[in-house]
VONU-139099 format. One line per 5 residues: number of its first residue (from 1); for each residue x, y, z of C-alpha. Coordinates in steps of 0.5 Angstrom, whole numbers. Example, Ala and Ser with C-alpha at 12.3 -4.5 7.8 and 13.67 -1.06 7.14 Angstrom:
BEGIN
1	25:-9:16  27:-2:14
This chain:
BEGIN
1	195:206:182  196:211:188  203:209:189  205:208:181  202:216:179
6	205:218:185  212:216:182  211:219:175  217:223:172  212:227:167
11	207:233:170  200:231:172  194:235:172  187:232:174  180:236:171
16	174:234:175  169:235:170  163:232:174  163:228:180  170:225:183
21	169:220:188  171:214:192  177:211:190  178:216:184  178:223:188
26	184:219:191  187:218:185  185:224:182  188:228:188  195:225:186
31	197:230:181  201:236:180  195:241:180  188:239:180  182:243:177
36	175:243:176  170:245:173  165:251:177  159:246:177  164:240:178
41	163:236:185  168:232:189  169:227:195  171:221:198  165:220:200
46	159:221:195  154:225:199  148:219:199  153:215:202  155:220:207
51	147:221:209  147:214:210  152:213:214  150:221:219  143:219:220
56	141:212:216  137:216:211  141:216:204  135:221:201  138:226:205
61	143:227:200  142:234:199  143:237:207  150:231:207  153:235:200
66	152:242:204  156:240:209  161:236:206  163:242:202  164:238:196
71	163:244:191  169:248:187  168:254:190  169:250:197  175:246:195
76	178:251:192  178:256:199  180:250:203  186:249:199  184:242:195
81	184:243:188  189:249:184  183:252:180  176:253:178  174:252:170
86	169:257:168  163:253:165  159:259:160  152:257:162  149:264:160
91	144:259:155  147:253:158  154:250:158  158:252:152  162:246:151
96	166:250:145  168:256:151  169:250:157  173:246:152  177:252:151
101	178:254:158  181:247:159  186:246:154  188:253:156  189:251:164
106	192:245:162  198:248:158  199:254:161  200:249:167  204:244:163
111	208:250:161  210:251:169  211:245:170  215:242:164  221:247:168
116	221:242:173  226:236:173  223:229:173  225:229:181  222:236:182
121	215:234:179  215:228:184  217:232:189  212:237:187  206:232:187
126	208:229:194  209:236:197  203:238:194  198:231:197  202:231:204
131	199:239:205  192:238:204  188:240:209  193:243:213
């Protein structure tokens, strides 16, 4: 999957709108730009198993996802993902406006992207997948 997405001749963008985990954060990742939504949370590793690991003890979840820095707010200041997605929340989630801010990010971007040559979106994709974290 990783390689096959990785080798795609047209724009790829990724939204994680919940939890992106495991093998699917990987997969996620391989993507011209990635966003998420502001309340979204995302890691290899999900905060329960990375408690169960760090101290044998999966019901301290909540200390393992501080320390994880799986938030937006975090990913985005570290460089992992390309954008936060507002979620309208003053009464609860507005899926209207949060469906709104998505399909304006992603053609907006896809704007930016389709100028690209199908080896420069490729090139672009691997550029951007090898900086993570650096």
């Amino acid at each position: 999957n990783l390689i096959e997405m990785a080798g795609l001749t047209v724009p790829v963008i990724s939204i994680v709108i919940g939890e992106g985990g495991s093998g699917g954060a990987l997969a996620l990742g391989v993507a011209n730009k990635v966003f998420m939504l502001e309340h979204a949370i995302y890691s290899v590793l999900s905060p329960e198993g990375f408690a169960s690991i760090l101290w044998k003890d999966a019901s301290r979840s909540a200390e393992a996802a501080e320390l994880m820095k799986i938030t937006s707010k975090d990913l985005l200041g570290f460089g992992i993902i390309d954008a936060i997605i507002p979620e309208f929340s003053e009464t609860g989630v507005d899926l209207a406006q949060t469906s709104h801010a998505m399909k304006t990010a992603v053609l907006s971007e896809l704007a930016e992207l389709s100028t690209l040559t199908a080896d420069g979106l490729i090139e672009h994709r691997s550029k951007k997948f090898r900086n993570i974290g650096l």
